[in-house]
N, C-alpha and C positions, 0 to 999 in steps of 0.2 A: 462529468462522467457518471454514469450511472453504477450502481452495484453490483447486478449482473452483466456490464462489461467488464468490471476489473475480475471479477471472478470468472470470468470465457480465457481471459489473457494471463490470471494465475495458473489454470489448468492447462494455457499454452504454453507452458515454461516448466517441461517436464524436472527441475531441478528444484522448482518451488512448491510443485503438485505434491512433491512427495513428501518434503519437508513443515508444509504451512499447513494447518489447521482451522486459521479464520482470518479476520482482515477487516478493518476496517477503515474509512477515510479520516483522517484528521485535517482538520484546518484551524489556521490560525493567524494573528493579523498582525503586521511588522510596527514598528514606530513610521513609519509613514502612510501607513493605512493600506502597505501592499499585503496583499493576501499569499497567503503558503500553504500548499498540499503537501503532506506524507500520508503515503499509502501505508499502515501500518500493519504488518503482519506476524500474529501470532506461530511461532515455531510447534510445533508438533510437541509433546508431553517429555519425549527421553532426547529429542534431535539436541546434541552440541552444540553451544552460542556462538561457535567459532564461525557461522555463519552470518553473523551479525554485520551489518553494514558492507556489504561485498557487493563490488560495485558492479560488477561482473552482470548480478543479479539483477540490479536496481535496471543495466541498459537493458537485460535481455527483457523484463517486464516491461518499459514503458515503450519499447521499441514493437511488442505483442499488444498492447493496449493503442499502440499509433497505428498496427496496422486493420483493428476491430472498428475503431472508432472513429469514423471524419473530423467529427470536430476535435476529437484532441487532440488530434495529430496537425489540424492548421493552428491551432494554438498554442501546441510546443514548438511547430517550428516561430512564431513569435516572442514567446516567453526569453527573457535574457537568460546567459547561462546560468547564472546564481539565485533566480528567483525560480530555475525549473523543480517540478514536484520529487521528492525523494521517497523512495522504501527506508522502512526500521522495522528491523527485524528485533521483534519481543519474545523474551521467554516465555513459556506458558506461566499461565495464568498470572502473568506481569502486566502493567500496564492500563490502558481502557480494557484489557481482559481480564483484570484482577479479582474481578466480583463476578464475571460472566455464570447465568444459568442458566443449563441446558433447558429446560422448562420453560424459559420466557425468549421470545425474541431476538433475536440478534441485531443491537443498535450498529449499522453500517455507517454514518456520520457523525464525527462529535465536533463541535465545537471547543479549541480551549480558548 
């Protein structure tokens, strides 16, 4: 998935539009070499953490991102249940947004 998908299907999901501030991919690699995505989203500066992990959230996104994107959407319906990609909801300036500056780029991929 590209970056400007997942950013078409955050703005599709009037509940996260309002709330998110940035976002970016994270990936990372299991002990058997299966690959994992969380779509990582930065919370707005004052919004509540109470939104943190709501799952509500996580299907309306990927179910907005399956309906922009062909291929993600043939590859989640493949993906097993436990290996499909998840949202985490970060507080500002927590996380890969910890050091974020407005001045420089916005790194949309990270590897850990």
């Amino acid at each position: 998935i590209s970056p400007p998908d997942v950013q078409e299907a955050l703005l599709g999901v009037p509940e996260l539009a309002e709330r998110v501030t940035s976002f970016t991919l994270c990936t990372s690699e299991g002990p058997q070499a299966d690959k994992q995505l969380r779509v990582c989203f930065e919370l707005a500066e004052r919004q509540p953490s109470r939104f943190r992990n709501d799952a509500v959230l996580n299907e309306l996104f990927f179910a907005e991102l399956c309906r922009i994107n062909q291929d993600f959407r043939e590859s989640w319906r493949m993906v097993p249940e436990g290996q499909k990609p998840q949202v985490e909801f970060l507080t500002f300036k927590t996380g890969p947004f910890a050091d974020a500056d407005i001045r420089i780029k916005r790194r949309y991929i990270q590897a850990a």
